[in-house]
C-alpha positions in Angstrom: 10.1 -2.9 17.3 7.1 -3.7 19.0 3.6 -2.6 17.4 0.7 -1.3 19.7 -2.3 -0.9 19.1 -4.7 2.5 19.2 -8.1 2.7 19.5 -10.4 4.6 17.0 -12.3 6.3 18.9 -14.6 5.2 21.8 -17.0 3.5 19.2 -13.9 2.4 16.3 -11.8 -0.7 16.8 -8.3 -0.9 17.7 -5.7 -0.6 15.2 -2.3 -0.7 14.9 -0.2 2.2 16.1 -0.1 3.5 12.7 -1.5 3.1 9.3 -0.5 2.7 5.9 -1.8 5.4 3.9 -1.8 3.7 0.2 -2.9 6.8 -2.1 1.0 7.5 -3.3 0.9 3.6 -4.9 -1.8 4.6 -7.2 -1.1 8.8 -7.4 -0.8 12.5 -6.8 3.1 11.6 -6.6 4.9 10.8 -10.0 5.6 7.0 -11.1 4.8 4.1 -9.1 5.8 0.7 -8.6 3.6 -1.8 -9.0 5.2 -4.7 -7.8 7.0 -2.4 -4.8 3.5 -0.9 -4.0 2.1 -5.1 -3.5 5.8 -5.4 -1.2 5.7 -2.7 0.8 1.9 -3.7 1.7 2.8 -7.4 2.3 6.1 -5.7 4.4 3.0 -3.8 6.0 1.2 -6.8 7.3 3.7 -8.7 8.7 5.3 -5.8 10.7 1.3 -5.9 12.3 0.1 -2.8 10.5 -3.5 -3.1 10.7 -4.9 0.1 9.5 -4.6 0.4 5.6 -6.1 3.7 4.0 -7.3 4.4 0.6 -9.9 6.3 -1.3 -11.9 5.5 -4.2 -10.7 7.9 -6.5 -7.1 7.3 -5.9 -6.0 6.4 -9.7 -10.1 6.3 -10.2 -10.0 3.1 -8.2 -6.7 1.7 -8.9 -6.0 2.0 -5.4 -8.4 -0.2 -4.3 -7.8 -3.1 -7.3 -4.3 -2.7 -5.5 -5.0 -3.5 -1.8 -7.6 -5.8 -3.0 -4.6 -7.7 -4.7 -2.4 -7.4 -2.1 -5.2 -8.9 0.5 -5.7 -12.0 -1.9 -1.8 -12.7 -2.1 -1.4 -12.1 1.6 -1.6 -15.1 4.3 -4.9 -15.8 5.6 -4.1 -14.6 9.3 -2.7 -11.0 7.9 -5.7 -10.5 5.6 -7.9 -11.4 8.9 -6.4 -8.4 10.7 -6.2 -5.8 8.0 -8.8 -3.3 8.7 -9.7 -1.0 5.4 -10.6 2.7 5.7 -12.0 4.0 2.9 -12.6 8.1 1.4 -15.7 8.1 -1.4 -17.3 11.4 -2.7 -14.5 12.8 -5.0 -15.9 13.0 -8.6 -13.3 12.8 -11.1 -13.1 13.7 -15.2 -11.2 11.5 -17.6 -8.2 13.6 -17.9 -7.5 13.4 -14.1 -9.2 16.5 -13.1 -11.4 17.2 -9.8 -15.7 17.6 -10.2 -16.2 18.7 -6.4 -17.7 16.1 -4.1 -21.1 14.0 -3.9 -22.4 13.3 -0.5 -26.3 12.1 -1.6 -27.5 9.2 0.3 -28.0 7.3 -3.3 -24.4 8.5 -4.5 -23.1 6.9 -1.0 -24.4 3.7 -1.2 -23.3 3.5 -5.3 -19.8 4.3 -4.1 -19.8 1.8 -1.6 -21.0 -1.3 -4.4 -17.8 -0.5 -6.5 -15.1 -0.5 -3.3 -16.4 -3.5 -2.1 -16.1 -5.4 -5.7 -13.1 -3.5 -6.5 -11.4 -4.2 -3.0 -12.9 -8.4 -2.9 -14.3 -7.9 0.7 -17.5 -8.2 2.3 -17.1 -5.3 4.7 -15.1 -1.9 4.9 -14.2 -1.1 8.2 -14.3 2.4 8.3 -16.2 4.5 5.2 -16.0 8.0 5.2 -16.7 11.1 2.8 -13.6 12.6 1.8 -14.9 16.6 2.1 -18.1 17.8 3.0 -20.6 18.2 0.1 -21.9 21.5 0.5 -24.7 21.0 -1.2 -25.9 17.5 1.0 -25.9 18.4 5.1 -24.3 16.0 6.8 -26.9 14.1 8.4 -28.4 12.8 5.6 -24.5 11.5 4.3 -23.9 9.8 8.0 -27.3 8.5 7.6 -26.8 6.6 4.5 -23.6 5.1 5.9 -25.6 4.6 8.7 -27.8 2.2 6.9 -24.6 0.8 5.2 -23.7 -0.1 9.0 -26.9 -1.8 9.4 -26.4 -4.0 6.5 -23.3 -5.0 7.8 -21.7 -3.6 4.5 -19.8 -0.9 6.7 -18.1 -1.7 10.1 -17.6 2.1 10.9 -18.6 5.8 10.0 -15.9 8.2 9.7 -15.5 11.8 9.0 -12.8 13.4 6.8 -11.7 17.1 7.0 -14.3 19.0 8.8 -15.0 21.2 11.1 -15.7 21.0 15.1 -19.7 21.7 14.2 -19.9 19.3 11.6 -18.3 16.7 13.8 -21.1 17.8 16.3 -24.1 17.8 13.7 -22.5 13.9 12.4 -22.2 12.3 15.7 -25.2 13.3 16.5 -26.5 11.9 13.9 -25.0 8.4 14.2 -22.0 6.7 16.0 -18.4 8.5 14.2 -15.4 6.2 15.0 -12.7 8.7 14.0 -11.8 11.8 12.0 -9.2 11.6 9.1 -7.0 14.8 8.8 -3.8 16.6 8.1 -1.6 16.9 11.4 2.0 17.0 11.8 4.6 19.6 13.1 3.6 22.0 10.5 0.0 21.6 10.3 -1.4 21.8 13.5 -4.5 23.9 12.7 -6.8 21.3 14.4 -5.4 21.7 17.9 -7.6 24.9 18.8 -11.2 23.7 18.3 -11.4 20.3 16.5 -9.1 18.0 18.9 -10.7 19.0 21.8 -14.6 18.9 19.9 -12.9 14.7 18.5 -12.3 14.4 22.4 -14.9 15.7 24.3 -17.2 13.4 21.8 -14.9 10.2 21.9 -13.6 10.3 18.5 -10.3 9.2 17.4 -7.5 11.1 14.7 -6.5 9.5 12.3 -3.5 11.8 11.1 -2.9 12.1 7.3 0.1 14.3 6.3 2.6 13.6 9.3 5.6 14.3 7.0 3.9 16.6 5.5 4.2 14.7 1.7 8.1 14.4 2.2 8.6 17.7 3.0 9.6 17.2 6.2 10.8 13.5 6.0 14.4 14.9 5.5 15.0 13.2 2.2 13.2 16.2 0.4 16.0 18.7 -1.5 15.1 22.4 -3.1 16.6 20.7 -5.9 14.5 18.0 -6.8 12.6 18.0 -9.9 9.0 16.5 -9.8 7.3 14.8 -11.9 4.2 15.2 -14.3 1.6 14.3 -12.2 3.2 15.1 -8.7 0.8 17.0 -6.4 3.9 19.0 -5.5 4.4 20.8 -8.3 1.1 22.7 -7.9 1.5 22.7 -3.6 1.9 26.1 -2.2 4.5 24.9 0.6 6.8 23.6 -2.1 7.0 26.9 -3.9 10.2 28.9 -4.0 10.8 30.8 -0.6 7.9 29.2 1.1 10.3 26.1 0.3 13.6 27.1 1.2 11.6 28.5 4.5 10.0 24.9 4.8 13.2 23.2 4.4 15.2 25.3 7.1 13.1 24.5 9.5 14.3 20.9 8.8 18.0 21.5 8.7 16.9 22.8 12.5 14.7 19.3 13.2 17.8 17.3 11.8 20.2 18.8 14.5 17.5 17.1 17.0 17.3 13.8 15.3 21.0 13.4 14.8 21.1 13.7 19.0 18.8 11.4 19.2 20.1 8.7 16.9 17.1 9.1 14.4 16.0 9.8 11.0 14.1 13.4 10.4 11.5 11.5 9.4 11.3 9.4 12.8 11.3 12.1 15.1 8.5 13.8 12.9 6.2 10.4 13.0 7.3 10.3 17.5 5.8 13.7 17.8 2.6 12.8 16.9 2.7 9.7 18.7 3.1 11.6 21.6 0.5 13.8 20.9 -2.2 11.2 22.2 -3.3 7.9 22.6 -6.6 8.6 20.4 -4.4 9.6 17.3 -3.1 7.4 14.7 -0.6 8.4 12.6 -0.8 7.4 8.5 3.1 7.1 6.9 2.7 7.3 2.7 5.4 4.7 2.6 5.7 3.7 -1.1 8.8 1.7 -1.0 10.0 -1.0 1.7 13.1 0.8 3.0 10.5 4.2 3.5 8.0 1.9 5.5 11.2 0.5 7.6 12.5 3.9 8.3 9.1 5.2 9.3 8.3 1.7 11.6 11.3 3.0 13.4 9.4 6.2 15.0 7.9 3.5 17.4 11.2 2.8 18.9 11.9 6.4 19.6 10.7 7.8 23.4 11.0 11.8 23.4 11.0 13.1 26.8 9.6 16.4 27.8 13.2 18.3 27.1 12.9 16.3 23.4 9.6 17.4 23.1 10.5 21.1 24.3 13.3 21.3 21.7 10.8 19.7 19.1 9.2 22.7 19.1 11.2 25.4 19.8 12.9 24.0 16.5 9.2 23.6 14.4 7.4 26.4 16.6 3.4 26.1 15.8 2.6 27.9 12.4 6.2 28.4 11.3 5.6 26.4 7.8 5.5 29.0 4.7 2.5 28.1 2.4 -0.4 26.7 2.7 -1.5 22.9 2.6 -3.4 22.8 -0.1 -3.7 25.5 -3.5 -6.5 27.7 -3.1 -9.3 25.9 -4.6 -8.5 22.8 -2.9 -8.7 24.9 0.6 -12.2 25.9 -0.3 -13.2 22.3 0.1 -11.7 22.0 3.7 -13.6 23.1 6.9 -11.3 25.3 9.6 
């Protein structure tokens, strides 16, 4: 396995071919590991991945003291290359619950104080709000991140989960190296009118989601019990029929993987490799063995036939369910 790198964006840096995306180490998915979580980031580093992601209220900063950790224990030349993309803006309560978002310019550059202490870095490469505030346009968000930028405090401005006209109204505003968001077989909702807005403006994908939290990694059974605590639980796609639905459209993915000598999960990640060379796919490995399995997409090359029976197998809009419950969908932009 050979890593390549991806560019984020026409005004982002390259980055490995994918990401790490750290938020299951810390929550939103049952127990964790700490000592796994530090492994499977040091594992991370030396396979080349670049591109680690986290947010500040993952664990109500947990995340963060964790890559920070993992940064100080790893060997000079891998710290050098990790690049650190960071979500702020998600207010929290003490028993775990969610306050909405805070995009203020003063809120912004408060956030960023505590991830760079909590992370032991001078810079974050890529800082982005995590949903819109409604209540704080845009501009003046990008602007204070702007001024972050010209501090040297942030390397990069990012956007999370918005829409094509917010993209518009932020890059026009300032520089936006990429756009975080949910894509994978059975979320492809941003192909219509945001991929082609992220391209038309030179911004890279960075794509959250691609197995869809385990649901279509093909380890995922509609036995399993989750845990307190798992995000699952309380995810409309992992409801009765919705998931039984979900999960046969698997079943028909694995016939395809099994051809091709690959994991589910692998042929899952290849697709949207192959969707473009301006999207970088995020894997949620927790554990060594998941970040091994998922390393392994790289090495898989699916033709136009593969690609063809890809989707006649996942057609787009098949999943049952939404991706988020209903109040959590009122914070994303369409």
């Amino acid at each position: 396995m050979t890593m390549r790198t991806r560019p984020l964006g026409t005004t982002g840096p390259q980055v490995s071919a994918l990401g790490l995306g750290c938020m299951g180490m810390s929550a939103l998915y049952g127990e964790t590991d700490r000592a796994e979580s530090i492994a499977t980031l040091h594992a991370a580093l030396e396979a080349g991945v670049t591109l680690l992601d986290t947010g500040d209220f993952y664990g109500m900063g947990h995340n963060e003291m964790l890559i920070g950790e993992a940064l100080r224990a790893a060997p000079a030349a891998r710290r050098e290359q990790a690049q650190v993309s960071v979500k702020f803006g998600g207010l929290r309560d003490p028993d775990g619950g969610w306050s909405g978002y805070d995009g203020r310019p003063a809120a912004v550059k408060n956030f960023a104080a505590y991830s760079l202490q909590r992370l032991g870095v001078d810079h974050i490469d890529v800082y982005r709000i995590a949903r819109l505030d409604p209540d704080v346009p845009i501009e003046e968000t990008v602007g204070a991140i702007a001024e972050l930028v010209e501090k040297g405090y942030v390397r990069h401005i990012g956007l999370s989960e918005v829409g094509a006209e917010t993209i518009r109204r932020a890059a026009a505003t300032a520089p936006i190296s990429d756009l975080q968001i949910e894509y994978s077989l059975i979320s492809r909702g941003i192909e219509e009118e945001i991929l082609p807005a992220t391209r038309e403006l030179g911004i890279g994908i960075t794509a959250y989601g691609v197995l869809s939290r385990g649901l279509i990694s093909g380890h995922f059974t509609a036995d399993r019990q989750l845990g307190a605590g798992d995000f699952r639980a309380m995810s409309p796609r992992f409801q009765g029929e919705n998931l039984r639905h979900n999960l046969d459209l698997v079943e028909a993915l694995r016939k395809i993987a099994e051809q091709k000598g690959a994991s589910v999960a692998q042929i899952a990640i290849a697709w949207v490799l192959s969707r473009g060379e301006d999207i970088v796919p995020l894997v949620g490995a927790r554990r060594r063995d998941r970040l091994t399995e998922a390393l392994g997409a790289l090495d898989v090359t699916l033709d136009a036939a593969d690609l063809t029976a890809i989707e006649e197998a996942v057609p787009a809009g098949a999943a049952a369910g939404e991706r988020y419950p209903a109040a959590q969908m009122a914070h994303v932009e369409r």
